[in-house]
PDB file of N, CA, C and O in Angstrom:
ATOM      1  N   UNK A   1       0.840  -1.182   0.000  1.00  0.00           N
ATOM      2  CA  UNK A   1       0.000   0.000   0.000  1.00  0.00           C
ATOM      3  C   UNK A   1       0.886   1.247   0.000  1.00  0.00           C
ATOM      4  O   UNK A   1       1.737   1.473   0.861  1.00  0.00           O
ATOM      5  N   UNK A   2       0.604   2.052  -1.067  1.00  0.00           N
ATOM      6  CA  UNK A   2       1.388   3.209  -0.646  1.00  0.00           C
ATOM      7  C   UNK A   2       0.670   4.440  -0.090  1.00  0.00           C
ATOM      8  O   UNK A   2      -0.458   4.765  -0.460  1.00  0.00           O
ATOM      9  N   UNK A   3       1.430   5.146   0.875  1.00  0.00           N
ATOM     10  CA  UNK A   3       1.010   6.005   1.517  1.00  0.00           C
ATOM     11  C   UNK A   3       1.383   7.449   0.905  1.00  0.00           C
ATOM     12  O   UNK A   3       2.555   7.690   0.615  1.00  0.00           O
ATOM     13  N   UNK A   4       0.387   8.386   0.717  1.00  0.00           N
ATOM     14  CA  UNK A   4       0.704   9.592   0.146  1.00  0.00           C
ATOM     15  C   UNK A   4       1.151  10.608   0.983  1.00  0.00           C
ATOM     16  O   UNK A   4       0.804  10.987   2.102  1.00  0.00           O
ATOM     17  N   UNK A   5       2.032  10.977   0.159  1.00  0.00           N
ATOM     18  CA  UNK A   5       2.587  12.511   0.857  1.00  0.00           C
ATOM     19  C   UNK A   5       1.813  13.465   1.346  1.00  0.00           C
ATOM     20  O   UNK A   5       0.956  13.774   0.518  1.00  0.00           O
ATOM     21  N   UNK A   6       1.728  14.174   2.506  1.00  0.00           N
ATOM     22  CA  UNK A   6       1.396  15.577   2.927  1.00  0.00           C
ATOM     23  C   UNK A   6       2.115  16.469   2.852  1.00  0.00           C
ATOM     24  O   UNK A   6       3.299  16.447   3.187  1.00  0.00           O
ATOM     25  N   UNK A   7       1.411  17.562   2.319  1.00  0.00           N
ATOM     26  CA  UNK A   7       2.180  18.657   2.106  1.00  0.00           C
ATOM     27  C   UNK A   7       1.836  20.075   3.485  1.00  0.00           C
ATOM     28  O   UNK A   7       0.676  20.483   3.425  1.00  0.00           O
ATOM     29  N   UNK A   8       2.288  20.425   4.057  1.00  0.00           N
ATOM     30  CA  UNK A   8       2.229  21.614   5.076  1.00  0.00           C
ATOM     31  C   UNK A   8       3.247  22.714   4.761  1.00  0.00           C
ATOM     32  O   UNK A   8       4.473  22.746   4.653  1.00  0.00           O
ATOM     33  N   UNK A   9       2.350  23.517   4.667  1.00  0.00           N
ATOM     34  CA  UNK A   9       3.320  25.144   4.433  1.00  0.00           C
ATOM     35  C   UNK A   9       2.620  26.061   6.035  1.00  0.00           C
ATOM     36  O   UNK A   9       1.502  26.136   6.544  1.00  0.00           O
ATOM     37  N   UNK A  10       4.356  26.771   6.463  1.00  0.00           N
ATOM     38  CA  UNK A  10       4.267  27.467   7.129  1.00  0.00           C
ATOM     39  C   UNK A  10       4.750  29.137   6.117  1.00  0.00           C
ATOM     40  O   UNK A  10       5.415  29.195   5.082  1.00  0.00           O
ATOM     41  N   UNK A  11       4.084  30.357   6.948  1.00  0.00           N
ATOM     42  CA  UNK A  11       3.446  30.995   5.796  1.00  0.00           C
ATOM     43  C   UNK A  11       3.153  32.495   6.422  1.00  0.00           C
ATOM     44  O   UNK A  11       2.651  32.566   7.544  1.00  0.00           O
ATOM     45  N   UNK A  12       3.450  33.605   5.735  1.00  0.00           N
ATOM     46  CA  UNK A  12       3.293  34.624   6.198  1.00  0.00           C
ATOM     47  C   UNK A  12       2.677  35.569   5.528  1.00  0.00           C
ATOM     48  O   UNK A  12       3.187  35.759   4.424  1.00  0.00           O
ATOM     49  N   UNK A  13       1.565  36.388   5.829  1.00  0.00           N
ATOM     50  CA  UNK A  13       0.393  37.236   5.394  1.00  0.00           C
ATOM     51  C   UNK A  13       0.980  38.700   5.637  1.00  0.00           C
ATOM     52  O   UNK A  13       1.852  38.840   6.494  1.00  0.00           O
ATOM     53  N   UNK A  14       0.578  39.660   4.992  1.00  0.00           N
ATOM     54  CA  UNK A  14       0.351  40.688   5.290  1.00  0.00           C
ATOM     55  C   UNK A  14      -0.538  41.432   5.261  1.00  0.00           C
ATOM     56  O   UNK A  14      -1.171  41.583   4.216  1.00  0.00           O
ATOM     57  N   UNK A  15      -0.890  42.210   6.554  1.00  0.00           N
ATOM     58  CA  UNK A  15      -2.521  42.922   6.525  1.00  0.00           C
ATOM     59  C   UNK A  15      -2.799  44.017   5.996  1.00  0.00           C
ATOM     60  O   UNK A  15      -1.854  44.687   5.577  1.00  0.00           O
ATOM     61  N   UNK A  16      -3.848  44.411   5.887  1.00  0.00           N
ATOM     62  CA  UNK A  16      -4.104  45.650   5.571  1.00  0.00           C
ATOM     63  C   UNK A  16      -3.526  46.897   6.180  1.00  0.00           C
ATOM     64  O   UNK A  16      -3.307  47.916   5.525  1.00  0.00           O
ATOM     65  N   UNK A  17      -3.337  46.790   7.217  1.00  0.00           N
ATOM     66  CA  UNK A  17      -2.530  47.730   8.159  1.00  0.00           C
ATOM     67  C   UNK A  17      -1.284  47.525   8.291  1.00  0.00           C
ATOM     68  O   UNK A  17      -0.832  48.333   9.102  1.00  0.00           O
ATOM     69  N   UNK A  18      -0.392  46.739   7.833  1.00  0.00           N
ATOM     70  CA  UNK A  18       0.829  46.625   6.994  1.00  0.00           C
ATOM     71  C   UNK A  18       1.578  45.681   8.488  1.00  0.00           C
ATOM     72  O   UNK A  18       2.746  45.581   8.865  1.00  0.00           O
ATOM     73  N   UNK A  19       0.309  45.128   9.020  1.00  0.00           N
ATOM     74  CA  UNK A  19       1.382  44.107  10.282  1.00  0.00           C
ATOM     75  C   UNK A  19       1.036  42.955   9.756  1.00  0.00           C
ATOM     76  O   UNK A  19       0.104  42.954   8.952  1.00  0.00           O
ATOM     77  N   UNK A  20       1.955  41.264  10.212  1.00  0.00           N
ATOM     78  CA  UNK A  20       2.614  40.592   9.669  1.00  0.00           C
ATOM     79  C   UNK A  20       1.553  39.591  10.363  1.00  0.00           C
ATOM     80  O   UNK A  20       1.312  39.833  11.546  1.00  0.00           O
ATOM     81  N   UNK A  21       1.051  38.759   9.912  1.00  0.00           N
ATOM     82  CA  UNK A  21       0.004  37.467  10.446  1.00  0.00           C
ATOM     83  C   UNK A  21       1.161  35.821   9.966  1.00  0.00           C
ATOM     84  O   UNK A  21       1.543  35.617   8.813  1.00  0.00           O
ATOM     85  N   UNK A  22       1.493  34.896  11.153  1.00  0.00           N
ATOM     86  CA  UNK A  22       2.421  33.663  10.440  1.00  0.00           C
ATOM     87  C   UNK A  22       1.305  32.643  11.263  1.00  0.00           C
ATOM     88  O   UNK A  22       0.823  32.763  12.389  1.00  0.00           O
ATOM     89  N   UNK A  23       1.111  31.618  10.240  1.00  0.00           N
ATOM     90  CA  UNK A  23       0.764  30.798  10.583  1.00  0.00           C
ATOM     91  C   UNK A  23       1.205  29.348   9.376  1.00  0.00           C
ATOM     92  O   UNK A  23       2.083  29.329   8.514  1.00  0.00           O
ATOM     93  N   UNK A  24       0.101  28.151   9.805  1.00  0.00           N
ATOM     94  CA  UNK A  24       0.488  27.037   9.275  1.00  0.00           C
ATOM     95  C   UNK A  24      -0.583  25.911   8.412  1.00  0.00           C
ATOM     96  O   UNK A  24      -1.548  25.613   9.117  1.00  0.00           O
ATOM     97  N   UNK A  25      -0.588  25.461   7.486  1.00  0.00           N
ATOM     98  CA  UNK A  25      -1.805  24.869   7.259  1.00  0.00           C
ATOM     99  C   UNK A  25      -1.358  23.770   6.504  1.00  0.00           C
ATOM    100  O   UNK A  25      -0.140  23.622   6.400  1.00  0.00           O
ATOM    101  N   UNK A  26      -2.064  23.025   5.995  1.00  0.00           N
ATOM    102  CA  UNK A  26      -2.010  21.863   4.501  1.00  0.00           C
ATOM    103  C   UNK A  26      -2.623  22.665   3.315  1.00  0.00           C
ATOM    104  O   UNK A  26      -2.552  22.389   2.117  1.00  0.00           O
ATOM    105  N   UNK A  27      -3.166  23.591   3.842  1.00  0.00           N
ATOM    106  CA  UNK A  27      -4.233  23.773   1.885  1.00  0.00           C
ATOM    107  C   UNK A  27      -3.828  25.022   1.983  1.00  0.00           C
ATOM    108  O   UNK A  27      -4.615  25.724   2.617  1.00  0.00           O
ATOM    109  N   UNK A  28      -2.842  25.584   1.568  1.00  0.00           N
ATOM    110  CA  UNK A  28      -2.596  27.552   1.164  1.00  0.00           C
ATOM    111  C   UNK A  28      -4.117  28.482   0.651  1.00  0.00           C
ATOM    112  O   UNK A  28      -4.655  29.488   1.112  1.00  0.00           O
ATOM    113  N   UNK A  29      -4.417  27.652  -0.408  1.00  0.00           N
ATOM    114  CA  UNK A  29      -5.377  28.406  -0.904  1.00  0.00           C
ATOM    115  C   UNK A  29      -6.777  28.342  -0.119  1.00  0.00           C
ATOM    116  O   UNK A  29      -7.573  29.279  -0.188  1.00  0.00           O
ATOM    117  N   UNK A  30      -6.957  27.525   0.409  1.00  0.00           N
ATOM    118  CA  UNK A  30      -8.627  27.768   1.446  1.00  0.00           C
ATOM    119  C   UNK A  30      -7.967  28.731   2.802  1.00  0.00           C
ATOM    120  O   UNK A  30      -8.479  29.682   3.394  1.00  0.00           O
ATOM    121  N   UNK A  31      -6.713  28.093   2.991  1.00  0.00           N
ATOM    122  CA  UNK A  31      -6.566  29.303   4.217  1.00  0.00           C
ATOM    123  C   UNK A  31      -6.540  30.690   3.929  1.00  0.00           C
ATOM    124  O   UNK A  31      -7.143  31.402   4.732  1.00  0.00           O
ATOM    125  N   UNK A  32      -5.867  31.350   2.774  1.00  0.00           N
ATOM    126  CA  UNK A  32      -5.843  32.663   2.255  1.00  0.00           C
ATOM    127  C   UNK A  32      -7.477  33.070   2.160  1.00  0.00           C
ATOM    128  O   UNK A  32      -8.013  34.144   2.434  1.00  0.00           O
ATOM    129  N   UNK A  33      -8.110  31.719   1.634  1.00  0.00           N
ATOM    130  CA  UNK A  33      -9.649  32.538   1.630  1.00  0.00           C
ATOM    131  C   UNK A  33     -10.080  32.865   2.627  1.00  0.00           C
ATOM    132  O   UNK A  33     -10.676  33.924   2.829  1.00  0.00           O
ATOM    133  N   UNK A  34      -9.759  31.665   3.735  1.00  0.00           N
ATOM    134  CA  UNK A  34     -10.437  31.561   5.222  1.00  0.00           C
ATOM    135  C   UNK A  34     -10.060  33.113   5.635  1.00  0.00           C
ATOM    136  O   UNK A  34     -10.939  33.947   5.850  1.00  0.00           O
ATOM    137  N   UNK A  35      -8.438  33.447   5.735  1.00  0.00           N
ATOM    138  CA  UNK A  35      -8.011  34.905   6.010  1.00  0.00           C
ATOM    139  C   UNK A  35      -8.890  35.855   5.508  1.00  0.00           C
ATOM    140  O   UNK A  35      -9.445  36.658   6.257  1.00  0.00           O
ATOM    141  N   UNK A  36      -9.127  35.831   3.901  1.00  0.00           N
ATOM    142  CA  UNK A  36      -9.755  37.121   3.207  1.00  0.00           C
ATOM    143  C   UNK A  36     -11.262  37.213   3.600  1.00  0.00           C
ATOM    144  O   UNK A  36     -12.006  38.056   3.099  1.00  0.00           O
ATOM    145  N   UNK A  37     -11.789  36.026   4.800  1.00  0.00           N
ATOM    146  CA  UNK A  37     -13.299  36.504   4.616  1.00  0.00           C
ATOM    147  C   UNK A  37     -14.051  35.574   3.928  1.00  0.00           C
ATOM    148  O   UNK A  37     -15.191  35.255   4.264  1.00  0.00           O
ATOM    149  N   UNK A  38     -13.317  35.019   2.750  1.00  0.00           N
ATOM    150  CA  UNK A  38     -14.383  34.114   1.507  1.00  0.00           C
ATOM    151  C   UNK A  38     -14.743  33.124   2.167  1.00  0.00           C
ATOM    152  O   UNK A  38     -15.973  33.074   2.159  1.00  0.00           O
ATOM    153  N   UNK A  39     -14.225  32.177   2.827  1.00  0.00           N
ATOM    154  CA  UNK A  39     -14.511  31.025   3.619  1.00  0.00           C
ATOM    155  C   UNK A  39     -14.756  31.601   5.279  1.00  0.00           C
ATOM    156  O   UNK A  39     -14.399  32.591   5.917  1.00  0.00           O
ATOM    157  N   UNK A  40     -15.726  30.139   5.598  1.00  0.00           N
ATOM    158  CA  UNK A  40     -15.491  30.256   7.139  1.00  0.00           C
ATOM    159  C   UNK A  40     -14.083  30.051   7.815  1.00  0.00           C
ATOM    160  O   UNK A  40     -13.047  29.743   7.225  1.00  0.00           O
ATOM    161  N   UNK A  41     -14.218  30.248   8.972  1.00  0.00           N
ATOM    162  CA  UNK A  41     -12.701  30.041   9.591  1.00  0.00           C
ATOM    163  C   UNK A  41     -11.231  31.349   9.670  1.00  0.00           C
ATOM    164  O   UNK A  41     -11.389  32.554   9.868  1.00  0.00           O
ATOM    165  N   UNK A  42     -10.605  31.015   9.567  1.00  0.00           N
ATOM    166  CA  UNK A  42      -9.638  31.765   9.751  1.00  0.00           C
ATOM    167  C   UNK A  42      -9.105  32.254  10.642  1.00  0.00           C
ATOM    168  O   UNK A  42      -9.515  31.786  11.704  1.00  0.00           O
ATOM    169  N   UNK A  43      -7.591  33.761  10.868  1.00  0.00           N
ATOM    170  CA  UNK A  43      -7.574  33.847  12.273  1.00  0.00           C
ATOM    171  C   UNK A  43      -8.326  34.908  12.981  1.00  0.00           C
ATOM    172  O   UNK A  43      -8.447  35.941  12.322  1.00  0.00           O
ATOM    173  N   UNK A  44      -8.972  34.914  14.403  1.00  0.00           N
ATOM    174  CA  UNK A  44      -9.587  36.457  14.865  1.00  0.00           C
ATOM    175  C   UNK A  44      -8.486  37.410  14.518  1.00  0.00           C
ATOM    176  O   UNK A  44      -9.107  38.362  14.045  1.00  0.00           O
ATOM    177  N   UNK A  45      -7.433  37.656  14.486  1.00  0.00           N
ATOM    178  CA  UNK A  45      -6.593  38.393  14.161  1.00  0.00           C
ATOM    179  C   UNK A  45      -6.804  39.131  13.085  1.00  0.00           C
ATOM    180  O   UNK A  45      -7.143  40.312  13.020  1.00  0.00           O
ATOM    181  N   UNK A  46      -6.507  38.096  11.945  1.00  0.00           N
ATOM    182  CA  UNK A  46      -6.760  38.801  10.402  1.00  0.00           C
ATOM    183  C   UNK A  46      -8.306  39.562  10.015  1.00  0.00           C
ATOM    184  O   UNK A  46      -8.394  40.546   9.281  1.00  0.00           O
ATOM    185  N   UNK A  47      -9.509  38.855  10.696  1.00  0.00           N
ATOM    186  CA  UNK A  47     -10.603  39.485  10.865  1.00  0.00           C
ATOM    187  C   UNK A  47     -10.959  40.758  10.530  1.00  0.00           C
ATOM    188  O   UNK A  47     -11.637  40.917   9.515  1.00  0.00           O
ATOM    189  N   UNK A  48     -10.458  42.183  11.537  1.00  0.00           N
ATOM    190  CA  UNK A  48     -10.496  42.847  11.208  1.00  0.00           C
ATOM    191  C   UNK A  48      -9.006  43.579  10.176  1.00  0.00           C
ATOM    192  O   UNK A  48      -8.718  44.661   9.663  1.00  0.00           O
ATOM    193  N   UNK A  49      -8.743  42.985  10.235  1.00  0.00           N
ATOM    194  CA  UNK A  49      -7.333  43.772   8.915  1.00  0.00           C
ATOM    195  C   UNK A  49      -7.389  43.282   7.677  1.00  0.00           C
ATOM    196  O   UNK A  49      -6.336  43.138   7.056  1.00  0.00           O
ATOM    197  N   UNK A  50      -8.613  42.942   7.103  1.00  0.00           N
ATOM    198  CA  UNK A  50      -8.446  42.218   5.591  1.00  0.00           C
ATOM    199  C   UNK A  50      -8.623  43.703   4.349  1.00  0.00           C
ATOM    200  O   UNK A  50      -8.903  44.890   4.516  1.00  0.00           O
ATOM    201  N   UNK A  51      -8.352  43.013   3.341  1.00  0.00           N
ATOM    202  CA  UNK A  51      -7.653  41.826   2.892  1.00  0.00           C
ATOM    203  C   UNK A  51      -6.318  41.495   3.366  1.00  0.00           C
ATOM    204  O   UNK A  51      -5.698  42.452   3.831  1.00  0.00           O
ATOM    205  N   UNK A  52      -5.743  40.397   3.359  1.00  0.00           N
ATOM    206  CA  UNK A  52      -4.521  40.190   3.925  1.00  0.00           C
ATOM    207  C   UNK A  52      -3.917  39.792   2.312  1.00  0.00           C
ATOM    208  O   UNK A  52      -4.709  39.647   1.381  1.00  0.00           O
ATOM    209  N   UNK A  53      -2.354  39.635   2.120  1.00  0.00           N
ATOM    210  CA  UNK A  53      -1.602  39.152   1.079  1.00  0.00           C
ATOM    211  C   UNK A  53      -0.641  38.365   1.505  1.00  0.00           C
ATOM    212  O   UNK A  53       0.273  38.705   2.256  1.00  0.00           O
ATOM    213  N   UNK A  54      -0.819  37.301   1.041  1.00  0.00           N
ATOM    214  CA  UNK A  54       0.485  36.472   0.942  1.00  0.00           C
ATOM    215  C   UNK A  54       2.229  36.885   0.382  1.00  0.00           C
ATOM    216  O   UNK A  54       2.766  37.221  -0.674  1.00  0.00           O
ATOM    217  N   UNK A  55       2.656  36.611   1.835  1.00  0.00           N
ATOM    218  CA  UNK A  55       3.994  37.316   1.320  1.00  0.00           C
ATOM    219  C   UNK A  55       5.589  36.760   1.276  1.00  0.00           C
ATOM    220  O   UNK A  55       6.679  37.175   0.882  1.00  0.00           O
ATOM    221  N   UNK A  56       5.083  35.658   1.875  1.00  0.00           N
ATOM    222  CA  UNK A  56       6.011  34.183   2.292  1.00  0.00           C
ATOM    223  C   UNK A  56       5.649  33.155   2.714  1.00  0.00           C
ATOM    224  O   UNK A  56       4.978  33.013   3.736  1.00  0.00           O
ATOM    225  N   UNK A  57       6.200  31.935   1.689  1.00  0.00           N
ATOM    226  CA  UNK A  57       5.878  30.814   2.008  1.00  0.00           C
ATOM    227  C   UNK A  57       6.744  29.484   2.313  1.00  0.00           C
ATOM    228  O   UNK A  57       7.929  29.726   2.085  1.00  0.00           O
ATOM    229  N   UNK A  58       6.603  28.572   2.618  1.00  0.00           N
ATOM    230  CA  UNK A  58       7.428  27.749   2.815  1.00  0.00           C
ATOM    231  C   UNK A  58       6.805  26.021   2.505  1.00  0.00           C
ATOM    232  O   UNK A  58       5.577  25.974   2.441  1.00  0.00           O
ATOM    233  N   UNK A  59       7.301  25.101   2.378  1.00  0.00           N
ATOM    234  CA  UNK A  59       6.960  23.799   2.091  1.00  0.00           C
ATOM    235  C   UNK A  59       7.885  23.245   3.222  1.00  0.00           C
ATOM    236  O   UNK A  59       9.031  23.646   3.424  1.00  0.00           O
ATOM    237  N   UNK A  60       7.072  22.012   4.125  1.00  0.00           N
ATOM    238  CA  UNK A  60       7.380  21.156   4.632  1.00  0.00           C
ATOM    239  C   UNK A  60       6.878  20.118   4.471  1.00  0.00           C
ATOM    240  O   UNK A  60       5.675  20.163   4.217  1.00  0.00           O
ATOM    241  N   UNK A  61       7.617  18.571   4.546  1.00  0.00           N
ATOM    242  CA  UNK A  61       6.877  17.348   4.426  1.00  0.00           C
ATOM    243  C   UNK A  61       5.811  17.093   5.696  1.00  0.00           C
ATOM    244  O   UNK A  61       4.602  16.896   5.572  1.00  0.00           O
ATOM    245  N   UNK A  62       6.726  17.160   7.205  1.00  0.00           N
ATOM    246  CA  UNK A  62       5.924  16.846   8.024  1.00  0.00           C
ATOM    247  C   UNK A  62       4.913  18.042   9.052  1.00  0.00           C
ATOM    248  O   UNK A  62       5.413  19.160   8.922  1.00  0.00           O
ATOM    249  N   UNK A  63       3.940  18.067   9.793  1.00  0.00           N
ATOM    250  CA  UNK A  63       3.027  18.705  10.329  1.00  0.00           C
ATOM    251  C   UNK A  63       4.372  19.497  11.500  1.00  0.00           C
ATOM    252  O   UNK A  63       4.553  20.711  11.593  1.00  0.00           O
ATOM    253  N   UNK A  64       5.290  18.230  12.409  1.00  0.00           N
ATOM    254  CA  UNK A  64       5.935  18.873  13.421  1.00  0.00           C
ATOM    255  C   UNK A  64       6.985  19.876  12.718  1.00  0.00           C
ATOM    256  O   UNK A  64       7.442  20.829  13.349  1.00  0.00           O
ATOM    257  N   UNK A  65       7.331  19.628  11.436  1.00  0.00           N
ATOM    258  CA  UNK A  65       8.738  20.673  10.849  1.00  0.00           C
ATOM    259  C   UNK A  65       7.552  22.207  10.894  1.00  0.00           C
ATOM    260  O   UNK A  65       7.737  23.306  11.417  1.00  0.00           O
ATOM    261  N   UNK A  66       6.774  21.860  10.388  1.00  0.00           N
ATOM    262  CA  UNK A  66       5.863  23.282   9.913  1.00  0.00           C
ATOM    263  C   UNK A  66       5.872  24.028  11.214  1.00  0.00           C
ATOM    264  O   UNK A  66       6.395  25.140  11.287  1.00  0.00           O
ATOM    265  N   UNK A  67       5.294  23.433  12.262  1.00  0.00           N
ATOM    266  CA  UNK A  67       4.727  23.835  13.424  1.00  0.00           C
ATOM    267  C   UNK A  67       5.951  24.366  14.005  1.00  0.00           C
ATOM    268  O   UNK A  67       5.770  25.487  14.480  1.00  0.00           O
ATOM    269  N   UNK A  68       7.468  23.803  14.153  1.00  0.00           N
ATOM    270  CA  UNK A  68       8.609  24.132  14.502  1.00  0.00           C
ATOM    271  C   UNK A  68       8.663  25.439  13.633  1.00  0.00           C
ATOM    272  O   UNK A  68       8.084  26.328  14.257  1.00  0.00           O
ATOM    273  N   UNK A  69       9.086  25.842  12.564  1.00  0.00           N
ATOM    274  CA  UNK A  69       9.306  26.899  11.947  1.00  0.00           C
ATOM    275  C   UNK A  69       8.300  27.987  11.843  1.00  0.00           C
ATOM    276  O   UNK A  69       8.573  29.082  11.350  1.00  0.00           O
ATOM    277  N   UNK A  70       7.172  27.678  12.298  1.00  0.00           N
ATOM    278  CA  UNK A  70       6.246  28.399  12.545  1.00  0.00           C
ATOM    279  C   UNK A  70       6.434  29.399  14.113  1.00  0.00           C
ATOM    280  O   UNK A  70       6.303  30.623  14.132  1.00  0.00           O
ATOM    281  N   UNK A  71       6.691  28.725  15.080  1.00  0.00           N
ATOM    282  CA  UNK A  71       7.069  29.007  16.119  1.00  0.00           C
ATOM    283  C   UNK A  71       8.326  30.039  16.371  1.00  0.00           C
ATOM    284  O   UNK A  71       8.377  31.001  17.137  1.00  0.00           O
ATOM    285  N   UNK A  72       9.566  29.394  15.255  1.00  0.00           N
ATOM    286  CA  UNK A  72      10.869  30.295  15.188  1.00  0.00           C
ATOM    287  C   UNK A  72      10.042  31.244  14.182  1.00  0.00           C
ATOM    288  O   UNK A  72       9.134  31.519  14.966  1.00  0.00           O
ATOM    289  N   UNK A  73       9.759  31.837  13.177  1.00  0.00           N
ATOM    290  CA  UNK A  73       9.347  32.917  12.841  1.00  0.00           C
ATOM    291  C   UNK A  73       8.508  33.903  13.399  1.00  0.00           C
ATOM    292  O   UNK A  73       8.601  35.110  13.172  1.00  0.00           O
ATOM    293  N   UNK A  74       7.274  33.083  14.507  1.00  0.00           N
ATOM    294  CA  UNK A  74       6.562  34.065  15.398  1.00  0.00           C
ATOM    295  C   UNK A  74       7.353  35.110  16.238  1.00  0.00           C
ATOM    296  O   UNK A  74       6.895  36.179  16.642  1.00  0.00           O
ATOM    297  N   UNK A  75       8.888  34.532  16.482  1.00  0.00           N
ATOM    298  CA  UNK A  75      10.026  34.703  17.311  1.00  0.00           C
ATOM    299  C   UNK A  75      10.680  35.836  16.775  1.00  0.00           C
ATOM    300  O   UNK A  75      11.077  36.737  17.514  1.00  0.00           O
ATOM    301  N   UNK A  76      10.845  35.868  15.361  1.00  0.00           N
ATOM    302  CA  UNK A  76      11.534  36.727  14.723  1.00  0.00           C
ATOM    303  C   UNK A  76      11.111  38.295  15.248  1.00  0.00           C
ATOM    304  O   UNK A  76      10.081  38.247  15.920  1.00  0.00           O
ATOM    305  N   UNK A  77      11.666  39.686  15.101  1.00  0.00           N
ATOM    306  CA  UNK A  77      11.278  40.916  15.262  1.00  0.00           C
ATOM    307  C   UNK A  77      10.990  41.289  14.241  1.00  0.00           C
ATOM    308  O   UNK A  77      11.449  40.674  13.279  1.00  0.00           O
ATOM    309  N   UNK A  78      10.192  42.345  14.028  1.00  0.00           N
ATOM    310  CA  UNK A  78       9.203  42.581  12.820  1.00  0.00           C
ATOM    311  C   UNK A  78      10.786  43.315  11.493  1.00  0.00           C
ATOM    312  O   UNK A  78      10.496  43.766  10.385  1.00  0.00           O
ATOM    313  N   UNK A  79      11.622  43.273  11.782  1.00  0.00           N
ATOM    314  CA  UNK A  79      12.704  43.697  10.893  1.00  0.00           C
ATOM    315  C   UNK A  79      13.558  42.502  10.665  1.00  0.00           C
ATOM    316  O   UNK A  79      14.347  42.534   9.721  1.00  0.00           O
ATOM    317  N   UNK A  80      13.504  41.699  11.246  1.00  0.00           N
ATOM    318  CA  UNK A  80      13.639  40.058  10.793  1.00  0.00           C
ATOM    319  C   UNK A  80      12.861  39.414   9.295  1.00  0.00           C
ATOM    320  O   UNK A  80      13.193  38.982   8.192  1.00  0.00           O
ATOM    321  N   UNK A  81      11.711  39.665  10.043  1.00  0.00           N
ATOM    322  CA  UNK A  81      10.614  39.214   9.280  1.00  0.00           C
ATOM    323  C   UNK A  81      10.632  40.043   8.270  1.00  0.00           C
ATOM    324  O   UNK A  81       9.773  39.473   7.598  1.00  0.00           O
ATOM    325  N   UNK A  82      10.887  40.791   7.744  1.00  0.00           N
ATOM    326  CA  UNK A  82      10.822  41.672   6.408  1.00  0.00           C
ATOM    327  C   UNK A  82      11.939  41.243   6.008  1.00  0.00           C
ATOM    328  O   UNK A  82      11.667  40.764   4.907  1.00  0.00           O
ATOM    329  N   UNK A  83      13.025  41.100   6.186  1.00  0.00           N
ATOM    330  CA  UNK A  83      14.108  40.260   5.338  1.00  0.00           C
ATOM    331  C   UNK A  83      14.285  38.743   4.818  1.00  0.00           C
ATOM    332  O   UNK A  83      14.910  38.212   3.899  1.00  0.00           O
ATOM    333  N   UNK A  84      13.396  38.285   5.893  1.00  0.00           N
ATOM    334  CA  UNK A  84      13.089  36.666   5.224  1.00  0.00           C
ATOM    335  C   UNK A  84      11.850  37.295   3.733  1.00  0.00           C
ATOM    336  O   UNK A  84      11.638  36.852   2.605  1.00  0.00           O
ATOM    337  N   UNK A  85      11.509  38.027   4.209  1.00  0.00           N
ATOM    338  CA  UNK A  85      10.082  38.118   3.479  1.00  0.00           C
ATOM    339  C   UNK A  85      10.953  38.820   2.091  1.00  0.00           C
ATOM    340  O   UNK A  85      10.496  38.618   0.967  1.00  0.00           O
ATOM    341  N   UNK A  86      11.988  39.492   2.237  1.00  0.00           N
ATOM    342  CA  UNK A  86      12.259  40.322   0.992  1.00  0.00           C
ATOM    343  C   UNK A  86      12.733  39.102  -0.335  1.00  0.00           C
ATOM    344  O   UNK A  86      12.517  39.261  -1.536  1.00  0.00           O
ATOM    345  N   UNK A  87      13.376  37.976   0.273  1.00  0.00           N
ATOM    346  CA  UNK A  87      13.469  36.870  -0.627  1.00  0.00           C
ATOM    347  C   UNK A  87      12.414  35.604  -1.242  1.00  0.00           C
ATOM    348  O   UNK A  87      12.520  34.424  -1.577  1.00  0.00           O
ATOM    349  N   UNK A  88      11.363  36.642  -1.154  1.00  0.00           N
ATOM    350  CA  UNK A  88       9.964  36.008  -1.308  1.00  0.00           C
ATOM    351  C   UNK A  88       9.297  36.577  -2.374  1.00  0.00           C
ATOM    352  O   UNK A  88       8.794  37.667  -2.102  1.00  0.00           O
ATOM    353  N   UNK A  89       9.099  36.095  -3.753  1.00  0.00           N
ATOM    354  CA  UNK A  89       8.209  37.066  -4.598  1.00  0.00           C
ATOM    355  C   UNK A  89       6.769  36.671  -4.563  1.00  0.00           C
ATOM    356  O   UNK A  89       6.673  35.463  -4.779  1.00  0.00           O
ATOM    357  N   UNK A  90       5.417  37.348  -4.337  1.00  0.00           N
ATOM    358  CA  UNK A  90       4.134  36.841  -3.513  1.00  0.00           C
ATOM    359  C   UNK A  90       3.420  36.677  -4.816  1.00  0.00           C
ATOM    360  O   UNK A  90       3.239  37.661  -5.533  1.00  0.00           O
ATOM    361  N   UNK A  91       2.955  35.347  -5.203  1.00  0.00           N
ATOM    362  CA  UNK A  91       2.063  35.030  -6.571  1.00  0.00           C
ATOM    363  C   UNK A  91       0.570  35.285  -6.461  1.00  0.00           C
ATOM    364  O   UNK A  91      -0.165  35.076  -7.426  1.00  0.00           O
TER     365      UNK A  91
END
């Protein structure tokens, strides 16, 4: 039996008010909706600051790598985070 790959991206938004939202998911594109409003869900955070934009992303195989790098970027200072982010072009 083969077992299929999961894919998890940890992942960074930017709001309307130009502050930085990181989080983690399996599906990029329902979470960006969930963020923008289109879907249910998302974070109370992004709520009121939409639209948000995708501004960095990342691919991991497993759920714990995502969740780890998710954690060290929450960590980062907001002038951190704009330099990871500057090697990021947002599609």
């Amino acid at each position: 039996m083969c077992k299929t790959m999961q894919n998890y991206f940890t992942y960074i938004v930017q709001c309307s008010d130009g502050t930085y939202y990181t989080g983690k998911t399996k599906d990029i594109s329902r979470r960006m909706k969930q963020h923008n409003g289109l879907l249910a869900g998302g974070a109370k955070y992004t709520k009121q600051k939409q639209p948000v934009k995708l501004v960095h992303l990342e691919y991991y195989a497993t759920n714990k790598l995502a969740c780890l790098r998710e954690a060290e970027i929450k960590k980062l200072t907001r002038q951190k985070k704009k330099k990871l982010i500057e090697g990021f072009i947002a599609y």
